[in-house]
Residue, then its C-alpha position, 0 to 999 in steps of 0.5 A: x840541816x844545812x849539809x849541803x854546800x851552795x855551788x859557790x866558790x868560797x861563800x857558804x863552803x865552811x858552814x856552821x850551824x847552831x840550833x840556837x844561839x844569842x846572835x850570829x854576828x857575835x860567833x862570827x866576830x869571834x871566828x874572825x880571831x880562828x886562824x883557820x877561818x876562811x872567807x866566806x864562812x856561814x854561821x846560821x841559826x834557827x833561833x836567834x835570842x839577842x839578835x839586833x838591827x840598825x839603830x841598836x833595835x833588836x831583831x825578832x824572828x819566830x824559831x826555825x821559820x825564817x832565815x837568821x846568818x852571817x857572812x864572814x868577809x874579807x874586804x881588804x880591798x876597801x877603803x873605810x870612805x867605801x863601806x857603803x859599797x858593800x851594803x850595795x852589794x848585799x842589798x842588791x844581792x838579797x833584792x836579786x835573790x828575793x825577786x825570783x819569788x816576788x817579781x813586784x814590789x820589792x826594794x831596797x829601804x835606805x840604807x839597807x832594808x828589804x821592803x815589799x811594798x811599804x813592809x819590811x822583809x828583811x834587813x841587814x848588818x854589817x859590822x866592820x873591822x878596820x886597820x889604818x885606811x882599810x877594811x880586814x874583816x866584815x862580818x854581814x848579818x842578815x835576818x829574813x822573814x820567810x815562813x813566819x805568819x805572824x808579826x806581833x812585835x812589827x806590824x809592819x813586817x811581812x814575809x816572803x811566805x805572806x807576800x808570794x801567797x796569791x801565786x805560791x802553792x808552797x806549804x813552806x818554803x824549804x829554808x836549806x834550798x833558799x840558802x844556798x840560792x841566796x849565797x849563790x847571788x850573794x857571791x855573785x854580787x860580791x865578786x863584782x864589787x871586788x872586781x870593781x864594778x861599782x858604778x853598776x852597783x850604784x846605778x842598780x842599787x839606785x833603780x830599786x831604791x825605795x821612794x826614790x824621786x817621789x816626795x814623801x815626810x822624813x823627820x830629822x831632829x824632831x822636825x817633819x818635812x817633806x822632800x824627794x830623795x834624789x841619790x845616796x853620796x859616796x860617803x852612804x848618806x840619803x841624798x833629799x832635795x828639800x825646797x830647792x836645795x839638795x841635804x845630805x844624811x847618815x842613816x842615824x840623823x833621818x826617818x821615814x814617816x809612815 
């Protein structure tokens, strides 16, 4: 499984995979260490037992049905004030690739969920390391919900295969083939960003943001207010207008009320 490299020039070309394993970032931190571990390095499962998400939630996913992997990077090219940079990028990236099968109703959720509708699809991880001013190693995590059916644990969780239902005759989709598409943008995007072009991204990461500009709930420290999300800063923090005055959030001090 998975033994065909992506047309890419360096993402996906080393690839390994693990029938089953307790998460993928962890082997891909311990790979970072392995001389002979190149950029762009995959490290993909069917069967994730420990994986987790933002917030220190864990990431449930039923066994060989939806796409569970990291992508080991090599940013050195960031500062640590612009990490959030590589979260556009991936974001925008998984958007792009999704959007091909489900050309409606797909965002992005701060700071870096794929939502369909007001479901969630998918989400990502990036877990960096940093020396003095700069970024040398990220290692992004993804989990998305492909042909899963059912979402016991997360009832608000849906998947491409429950989503694209109305105009898809597919039994299954073929997880190997969606990889290598997904790297495929995954490249794309990120040789963007290392070529500089971050005001695009930010501008196209700001035109799928979910809710952006409507007035919905947050809660932060325990109090519910309502507010319209007018950007994300330069440092990644939710930028809402909340009556008349512009407050700033790490993804850590705000939720969403659903």
């Amino acid at each position: 499984m998975y033994n065909n490299p992506p047309k890419t020039l360096f993402v996906g070309q080393k690839l390994l995979f693990l029938p089953e394993c307790h998460s993928t970032n962890d082997i891909a931190a311990d790979l970072i260490n392995t001389a002979s571990t190149p950029e762009g390095t995959v490290v993909i499962t069917s069967q994730q037992t420990r994986g987790r998400g933002q917030r220190g939630n864990s990431w449930h996913t039923e066994p060989g049905k939806n796409l569970t992997f990291s992508i080991i990077l090599k940013p050195t090219f960031l500062t640590v004030n612009q990490q959030f940079l590589l979260n556009m990028a991936v974001s925008l990236a998984i958007h792009e690739f999704l959007s091909k099968y489900l050309p409606q109703n797909l965002s992005i959720k701060w700071p870096n969920d794929i939502y369909w509708h007001s479901q969630k699809m998918g989400g990502i991880l990036i877990e960096n390391t940093i020396q003095g001013l700069s970024l040398t190693h990220s290692i992004v995590g993804i989990g998305l919900n492909i042909n899963q059916k059912s979402f016991t644990e997360q009832p608000r969780a849906t998947s491409l295969k429950l989503a694209s239902q109305p105009f898809s005759n597919e039994d299954e989709y073929d997880l190997e083939i969606l990889l290598s598409e997904l790297l495929i943008v995954f490249e794309k995007f990120y040789l963007l960003l290392r070529n500089g072009k971050t005001d695009s991204l930010r501008t196209y990461y700001l035109r799928n943001l979910y809710s952006y500009g409507e007035k919905r709930f947050f809660v932060s420290n325990g109090n519910q207010f309502e507010g319209t999300i007018t950007g994300v800063d330069s440092q990644g923090r939710l930028v809402i207008e909340k009556d008349n005055k512009l407050c700033y959030f790490f993804f850590k001090e705000i939720e969403f009320v659903f």
